[in-house]
N, CA, C and O atoms as a GROMACS GRO file, in nm:
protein
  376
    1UNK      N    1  13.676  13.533   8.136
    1UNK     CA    2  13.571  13.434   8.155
    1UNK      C    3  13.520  13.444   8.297
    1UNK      O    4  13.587  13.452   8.399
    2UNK      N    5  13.396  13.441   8.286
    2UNK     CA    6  13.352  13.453   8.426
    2UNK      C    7  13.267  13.313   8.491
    2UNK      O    8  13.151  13.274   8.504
    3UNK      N    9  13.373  13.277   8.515
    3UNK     CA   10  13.328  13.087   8.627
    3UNK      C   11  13.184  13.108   8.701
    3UNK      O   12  13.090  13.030   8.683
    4UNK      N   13  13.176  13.240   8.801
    4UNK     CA   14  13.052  13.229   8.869
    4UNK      C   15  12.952  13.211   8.772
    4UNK      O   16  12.866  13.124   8.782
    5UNK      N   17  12.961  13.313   8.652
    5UNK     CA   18  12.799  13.308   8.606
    5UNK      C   19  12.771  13.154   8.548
    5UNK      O   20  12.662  13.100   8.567
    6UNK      N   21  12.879  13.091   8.479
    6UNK     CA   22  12.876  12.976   8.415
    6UNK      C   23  12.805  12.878   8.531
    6UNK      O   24  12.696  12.823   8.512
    7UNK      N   25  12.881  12.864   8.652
    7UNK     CA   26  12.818  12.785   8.733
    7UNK      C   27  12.689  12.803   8.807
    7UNK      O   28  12.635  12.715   8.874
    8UNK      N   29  12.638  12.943   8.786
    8UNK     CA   30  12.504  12.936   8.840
    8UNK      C   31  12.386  12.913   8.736
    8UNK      O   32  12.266  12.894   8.758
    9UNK      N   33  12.462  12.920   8.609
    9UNK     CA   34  12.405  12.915   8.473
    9UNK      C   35  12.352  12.753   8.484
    9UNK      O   36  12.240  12.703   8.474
   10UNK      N   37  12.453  12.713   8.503
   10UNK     CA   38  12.466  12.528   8.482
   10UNK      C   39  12.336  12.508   8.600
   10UNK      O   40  12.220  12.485   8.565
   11UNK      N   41  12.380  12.522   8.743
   11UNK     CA   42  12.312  12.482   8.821
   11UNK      C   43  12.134  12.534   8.803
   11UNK      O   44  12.052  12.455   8.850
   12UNK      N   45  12.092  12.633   8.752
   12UNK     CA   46  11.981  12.692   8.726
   12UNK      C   47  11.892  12.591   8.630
   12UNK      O   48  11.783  12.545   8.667
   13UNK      N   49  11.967  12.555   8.473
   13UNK     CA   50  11.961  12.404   8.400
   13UNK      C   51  11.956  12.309   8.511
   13UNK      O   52  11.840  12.276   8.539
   14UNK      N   53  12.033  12.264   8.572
   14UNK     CA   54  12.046  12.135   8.667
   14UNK      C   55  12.107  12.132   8.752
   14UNK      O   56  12.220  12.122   8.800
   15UNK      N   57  11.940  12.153   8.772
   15UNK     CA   58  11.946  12.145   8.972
   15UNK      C   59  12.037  12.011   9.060
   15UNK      O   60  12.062  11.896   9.024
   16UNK      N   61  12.061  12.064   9.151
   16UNK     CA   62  12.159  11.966   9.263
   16UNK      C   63  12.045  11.858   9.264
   16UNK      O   64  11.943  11.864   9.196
   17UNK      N   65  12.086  11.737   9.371
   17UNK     CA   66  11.979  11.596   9.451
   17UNK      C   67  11.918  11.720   9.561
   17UNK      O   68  11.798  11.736   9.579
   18UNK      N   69  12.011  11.790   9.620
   18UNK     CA   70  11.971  11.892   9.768
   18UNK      C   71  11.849  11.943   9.725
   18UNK      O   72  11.748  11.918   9.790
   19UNK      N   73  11.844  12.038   9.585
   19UNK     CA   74  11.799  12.076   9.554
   19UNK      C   75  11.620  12.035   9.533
   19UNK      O   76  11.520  12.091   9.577
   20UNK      N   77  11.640  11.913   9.446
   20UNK     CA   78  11.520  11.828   9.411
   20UNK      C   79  11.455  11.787   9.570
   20UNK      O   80  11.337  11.793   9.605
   21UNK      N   81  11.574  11.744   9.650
   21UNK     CA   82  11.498  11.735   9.755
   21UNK      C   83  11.412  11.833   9.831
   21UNK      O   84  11.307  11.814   9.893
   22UNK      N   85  11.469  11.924   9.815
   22UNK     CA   86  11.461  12.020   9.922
   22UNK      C   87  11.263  12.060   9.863
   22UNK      O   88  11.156  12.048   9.924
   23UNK      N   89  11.297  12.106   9.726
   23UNK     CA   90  11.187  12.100   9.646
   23UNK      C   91  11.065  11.985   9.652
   23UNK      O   92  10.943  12.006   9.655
   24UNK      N   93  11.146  11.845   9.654
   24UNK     CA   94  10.988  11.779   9.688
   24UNK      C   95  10.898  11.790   9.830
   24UNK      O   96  10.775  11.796   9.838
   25UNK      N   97  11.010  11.790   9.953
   25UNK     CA   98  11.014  11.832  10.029
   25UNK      C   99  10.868  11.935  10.074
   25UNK      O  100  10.774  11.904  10.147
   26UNK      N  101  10.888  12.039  10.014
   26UNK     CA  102  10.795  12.150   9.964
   26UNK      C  103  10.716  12.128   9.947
   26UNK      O  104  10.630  12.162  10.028
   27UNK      N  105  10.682  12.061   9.845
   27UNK     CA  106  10.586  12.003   9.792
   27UNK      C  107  10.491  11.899   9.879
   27UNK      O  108  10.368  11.898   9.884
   28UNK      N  109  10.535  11.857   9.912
   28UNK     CA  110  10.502  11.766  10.032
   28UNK      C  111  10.450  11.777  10.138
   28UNK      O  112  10.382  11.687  10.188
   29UNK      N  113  10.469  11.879  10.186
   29UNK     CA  114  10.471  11.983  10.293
   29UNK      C  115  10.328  12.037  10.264
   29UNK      O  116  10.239  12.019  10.347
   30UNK      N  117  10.305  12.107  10.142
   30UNK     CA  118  10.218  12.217  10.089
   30UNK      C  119  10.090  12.092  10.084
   30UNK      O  120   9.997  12.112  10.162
   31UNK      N  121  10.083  11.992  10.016
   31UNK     CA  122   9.999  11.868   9.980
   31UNK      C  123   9.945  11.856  10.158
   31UNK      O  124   9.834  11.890  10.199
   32UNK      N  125  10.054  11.803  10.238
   32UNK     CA  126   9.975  11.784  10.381
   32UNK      C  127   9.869  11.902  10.442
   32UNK      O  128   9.754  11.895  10.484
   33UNK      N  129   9.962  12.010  10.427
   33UNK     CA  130   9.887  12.144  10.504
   33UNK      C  131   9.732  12.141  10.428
   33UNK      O  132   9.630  12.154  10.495
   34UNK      N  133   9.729  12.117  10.238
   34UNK     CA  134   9.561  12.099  10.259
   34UNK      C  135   9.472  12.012  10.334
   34UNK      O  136   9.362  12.053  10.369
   35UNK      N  137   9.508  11.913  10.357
   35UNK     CA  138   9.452  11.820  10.455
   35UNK      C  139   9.483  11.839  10.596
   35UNK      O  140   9.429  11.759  10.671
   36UNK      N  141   9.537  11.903  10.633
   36UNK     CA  142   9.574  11.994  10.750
   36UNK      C  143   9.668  11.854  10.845
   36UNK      O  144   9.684  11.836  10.966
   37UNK      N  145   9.697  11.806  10.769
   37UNK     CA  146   9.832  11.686  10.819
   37UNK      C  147   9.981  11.716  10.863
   37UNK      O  148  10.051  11.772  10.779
   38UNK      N  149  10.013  11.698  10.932
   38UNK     CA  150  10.195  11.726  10.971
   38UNK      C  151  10.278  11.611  10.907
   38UNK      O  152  10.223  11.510  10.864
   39UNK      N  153  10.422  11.631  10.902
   39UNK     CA  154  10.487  11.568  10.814
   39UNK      C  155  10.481  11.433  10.888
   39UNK      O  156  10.451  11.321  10.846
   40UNK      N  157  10.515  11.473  10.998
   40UNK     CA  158  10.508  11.339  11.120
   40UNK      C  159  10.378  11.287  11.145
   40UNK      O  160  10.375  11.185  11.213
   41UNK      N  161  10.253  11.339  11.100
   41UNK     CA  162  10.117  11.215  11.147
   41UNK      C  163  10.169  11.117  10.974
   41UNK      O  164  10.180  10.995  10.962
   42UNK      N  165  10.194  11.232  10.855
   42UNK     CA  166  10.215  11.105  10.738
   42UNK      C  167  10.307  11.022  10.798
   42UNK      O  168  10.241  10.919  10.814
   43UNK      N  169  10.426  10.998  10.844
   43UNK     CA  170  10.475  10.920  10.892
   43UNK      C  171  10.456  10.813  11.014
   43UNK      O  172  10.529  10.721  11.052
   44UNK      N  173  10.348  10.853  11.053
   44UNK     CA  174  10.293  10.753  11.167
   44UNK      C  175  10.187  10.667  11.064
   44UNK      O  176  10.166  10.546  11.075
   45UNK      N  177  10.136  10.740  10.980
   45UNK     CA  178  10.030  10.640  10.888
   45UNK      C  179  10.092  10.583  10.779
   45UNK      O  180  10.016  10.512  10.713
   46UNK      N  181  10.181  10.589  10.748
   46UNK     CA  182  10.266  10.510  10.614
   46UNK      C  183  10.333  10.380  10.746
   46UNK      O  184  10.301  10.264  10.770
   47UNK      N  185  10.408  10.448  10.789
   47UNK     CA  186  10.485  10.320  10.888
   47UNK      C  187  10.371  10.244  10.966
   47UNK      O  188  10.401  10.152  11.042
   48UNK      N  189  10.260  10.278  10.950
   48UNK     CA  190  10.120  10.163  11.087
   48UNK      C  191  10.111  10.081  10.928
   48UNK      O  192  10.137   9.961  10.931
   49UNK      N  193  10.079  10.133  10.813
   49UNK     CA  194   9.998  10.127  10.690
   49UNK      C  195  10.105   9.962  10.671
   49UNK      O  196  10.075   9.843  10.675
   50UNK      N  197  10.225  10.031  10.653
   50UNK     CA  198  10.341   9.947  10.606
   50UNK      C  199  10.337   9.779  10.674
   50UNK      O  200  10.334   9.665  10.625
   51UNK      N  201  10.340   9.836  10.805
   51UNK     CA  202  10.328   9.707  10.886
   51UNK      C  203  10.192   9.694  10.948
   51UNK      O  204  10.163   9.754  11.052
   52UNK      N  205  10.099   9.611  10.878
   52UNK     CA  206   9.953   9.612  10.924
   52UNK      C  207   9.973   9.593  11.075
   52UNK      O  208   9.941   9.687  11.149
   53UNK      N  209  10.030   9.467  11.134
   53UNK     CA  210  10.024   9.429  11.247
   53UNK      C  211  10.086   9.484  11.360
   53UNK      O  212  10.104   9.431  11.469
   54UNK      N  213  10.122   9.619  11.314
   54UNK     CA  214  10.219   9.687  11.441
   54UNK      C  215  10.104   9.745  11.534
   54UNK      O  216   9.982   9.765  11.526
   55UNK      N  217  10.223   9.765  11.644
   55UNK     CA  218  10.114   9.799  11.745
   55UNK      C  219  10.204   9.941  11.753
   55UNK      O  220  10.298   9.976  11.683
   56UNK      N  221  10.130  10.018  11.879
   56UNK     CA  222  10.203  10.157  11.915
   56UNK      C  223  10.363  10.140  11.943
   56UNK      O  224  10.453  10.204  11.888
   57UNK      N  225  10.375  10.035  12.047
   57UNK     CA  226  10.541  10.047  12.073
   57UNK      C  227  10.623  10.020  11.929
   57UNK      O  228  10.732  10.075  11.916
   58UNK      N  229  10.572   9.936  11.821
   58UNK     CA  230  10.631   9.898  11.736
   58UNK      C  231  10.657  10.022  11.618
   58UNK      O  232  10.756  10.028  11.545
   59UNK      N  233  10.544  10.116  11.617
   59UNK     CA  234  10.551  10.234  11.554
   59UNK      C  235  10.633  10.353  11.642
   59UNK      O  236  10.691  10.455  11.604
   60UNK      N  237  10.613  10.300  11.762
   60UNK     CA  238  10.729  10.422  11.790
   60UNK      C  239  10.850  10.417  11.797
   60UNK      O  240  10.915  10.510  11.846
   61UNK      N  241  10.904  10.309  11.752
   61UNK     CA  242  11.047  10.265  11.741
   61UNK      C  243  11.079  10.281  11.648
   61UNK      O  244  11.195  10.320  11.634
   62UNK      N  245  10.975  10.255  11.501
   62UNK     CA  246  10.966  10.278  11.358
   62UNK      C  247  11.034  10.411  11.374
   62UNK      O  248  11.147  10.434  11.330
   63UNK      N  249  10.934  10.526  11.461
   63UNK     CA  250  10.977  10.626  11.405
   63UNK      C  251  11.089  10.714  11.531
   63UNK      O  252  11.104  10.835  11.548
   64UNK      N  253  11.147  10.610  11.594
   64UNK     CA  254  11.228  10.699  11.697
   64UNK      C  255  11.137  10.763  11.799
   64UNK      O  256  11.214  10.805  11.885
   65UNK      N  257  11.039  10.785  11.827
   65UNK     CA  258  10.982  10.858  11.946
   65UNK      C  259  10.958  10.771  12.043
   65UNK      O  260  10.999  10.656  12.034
   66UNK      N  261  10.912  10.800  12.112
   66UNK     CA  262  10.861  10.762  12.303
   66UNK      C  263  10.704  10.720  12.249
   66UNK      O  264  10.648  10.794  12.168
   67UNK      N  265  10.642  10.607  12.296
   67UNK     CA  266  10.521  10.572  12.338
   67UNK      C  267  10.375  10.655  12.360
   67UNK      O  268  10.267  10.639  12.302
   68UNK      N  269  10.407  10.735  12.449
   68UNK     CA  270  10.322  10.860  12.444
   68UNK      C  271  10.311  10.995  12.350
   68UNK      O  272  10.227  11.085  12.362
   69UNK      N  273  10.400  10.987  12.269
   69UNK     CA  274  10.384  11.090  12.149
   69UNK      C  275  10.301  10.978  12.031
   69UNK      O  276  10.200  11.007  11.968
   70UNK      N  277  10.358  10.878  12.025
   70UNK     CA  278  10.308  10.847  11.942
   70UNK      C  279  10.146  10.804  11.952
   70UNK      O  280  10.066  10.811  11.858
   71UNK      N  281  10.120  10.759  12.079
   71UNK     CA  282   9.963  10.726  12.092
   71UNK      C  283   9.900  10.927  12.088
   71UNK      O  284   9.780  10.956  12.085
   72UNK      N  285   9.955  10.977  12.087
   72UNK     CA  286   9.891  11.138  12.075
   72UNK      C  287   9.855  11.126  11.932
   72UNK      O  288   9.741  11.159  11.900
   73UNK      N  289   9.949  11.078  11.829
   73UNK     CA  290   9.958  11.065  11.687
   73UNK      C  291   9.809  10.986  11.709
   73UNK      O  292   9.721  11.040  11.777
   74UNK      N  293   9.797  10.912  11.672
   74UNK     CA  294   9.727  10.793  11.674
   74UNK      C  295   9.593  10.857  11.688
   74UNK      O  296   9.497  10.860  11.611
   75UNK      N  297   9.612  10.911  11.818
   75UNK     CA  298   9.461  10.978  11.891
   75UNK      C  299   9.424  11.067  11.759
   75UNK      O  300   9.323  11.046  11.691
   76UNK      N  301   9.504  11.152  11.737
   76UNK     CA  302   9.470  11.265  11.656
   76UNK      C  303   9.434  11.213  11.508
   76UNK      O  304   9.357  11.292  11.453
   77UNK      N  305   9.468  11.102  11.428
   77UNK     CA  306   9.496  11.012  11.346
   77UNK      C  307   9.344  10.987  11.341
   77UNK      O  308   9.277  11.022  11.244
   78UNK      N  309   9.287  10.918  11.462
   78UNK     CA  310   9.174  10.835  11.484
   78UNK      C  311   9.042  10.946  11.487
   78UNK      O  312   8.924  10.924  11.461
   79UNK      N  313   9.113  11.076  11.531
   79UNK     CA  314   8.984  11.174  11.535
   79UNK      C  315   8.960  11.254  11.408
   79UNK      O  316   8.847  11.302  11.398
   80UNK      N  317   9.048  11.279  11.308
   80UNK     CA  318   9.023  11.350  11.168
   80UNK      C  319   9.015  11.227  11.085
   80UNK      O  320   9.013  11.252  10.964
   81UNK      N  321   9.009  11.069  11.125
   81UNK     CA  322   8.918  10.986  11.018
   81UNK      C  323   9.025  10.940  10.950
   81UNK      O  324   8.986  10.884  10.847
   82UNK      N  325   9.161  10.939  10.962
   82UNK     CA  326   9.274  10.852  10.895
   82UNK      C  327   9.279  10.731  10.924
   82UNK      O  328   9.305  10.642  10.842
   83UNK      N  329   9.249  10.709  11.065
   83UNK     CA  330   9.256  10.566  11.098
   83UNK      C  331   9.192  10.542  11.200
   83UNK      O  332   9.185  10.629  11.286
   84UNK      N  333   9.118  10.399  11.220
   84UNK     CA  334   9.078  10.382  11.324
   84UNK      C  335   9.108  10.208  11.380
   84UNK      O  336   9.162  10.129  11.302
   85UNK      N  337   9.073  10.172  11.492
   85UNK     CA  338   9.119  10.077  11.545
   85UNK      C  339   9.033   9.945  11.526
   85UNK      O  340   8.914   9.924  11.547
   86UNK      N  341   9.142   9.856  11.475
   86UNK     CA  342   9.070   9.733  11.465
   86UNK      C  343   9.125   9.645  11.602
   86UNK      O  344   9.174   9.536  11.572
   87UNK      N  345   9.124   9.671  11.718
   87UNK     CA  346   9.089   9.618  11.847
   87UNK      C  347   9.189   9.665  11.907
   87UNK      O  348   9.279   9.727  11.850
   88UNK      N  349   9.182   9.630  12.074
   88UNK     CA  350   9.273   9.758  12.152
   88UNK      C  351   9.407   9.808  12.111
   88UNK      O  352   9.468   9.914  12.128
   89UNK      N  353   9.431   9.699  12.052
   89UNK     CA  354   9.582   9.743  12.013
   89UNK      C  355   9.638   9.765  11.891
   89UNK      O  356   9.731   9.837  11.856
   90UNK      N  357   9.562   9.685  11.827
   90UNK     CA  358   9.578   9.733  11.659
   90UNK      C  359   9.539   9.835  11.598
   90UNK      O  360   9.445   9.902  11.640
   91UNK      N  361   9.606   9.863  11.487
   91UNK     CA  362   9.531   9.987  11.406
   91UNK      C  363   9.541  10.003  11.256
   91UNK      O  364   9.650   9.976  11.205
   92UNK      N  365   9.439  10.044  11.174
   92UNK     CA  366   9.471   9.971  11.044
   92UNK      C  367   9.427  10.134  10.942
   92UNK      O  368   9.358  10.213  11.007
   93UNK      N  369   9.451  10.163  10.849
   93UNK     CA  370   9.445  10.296  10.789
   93UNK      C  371   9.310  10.290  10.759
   93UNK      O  372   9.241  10.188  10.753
   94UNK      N  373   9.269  10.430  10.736
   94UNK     CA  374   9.105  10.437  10.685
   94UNK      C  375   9.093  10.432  10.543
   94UNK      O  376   8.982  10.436  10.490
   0.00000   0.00000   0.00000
């Protein structure tokens, strides 16, 4: 009996969670690049989106970065038409 083939047999049928992830992942990835988006601007616009009333410091804590990366986000955000600002400090999705 041969165990390897059985188990790559099985796993080929059904795929790992790693797997699915890794795969949506991909997918995900491929979806941004047509819109010419990085994984991290979707994540600056889901987390602003999420919390209407956040401001920059509040999104950059969301996402772990420093203040000035994230207003770069933002900038870049605000210039390809994802979002723009509903007054100095707010920002609301397009």
């Amino acid at each position: 009996m041969d165990l390897g083939k059985c188990h790559n047999e099985e796993r080929e049928t059904n795929p790992s969670q790693l797997e699915l992830l890794l795969r949506l992942e991909e997918n995900f990835r491929i979806c941004l690049e047509l819109i010419y988006m990085t994984p991290l601007q979707a994540g600056t616009l889901i987390s602003l989106r999420r919390y209407a009333g956040a401001k920059l410091t509040d999104a950059a804590t969301l996402l772990g970065l420093r203040h000035p990366a994230v207003n770069v986000l933002v900038t870049v955000s605000e210039c390809n038409g994802w979002m723009s600002k509903r007054c100095t400090v707010k920002y609301t999705c397009a």
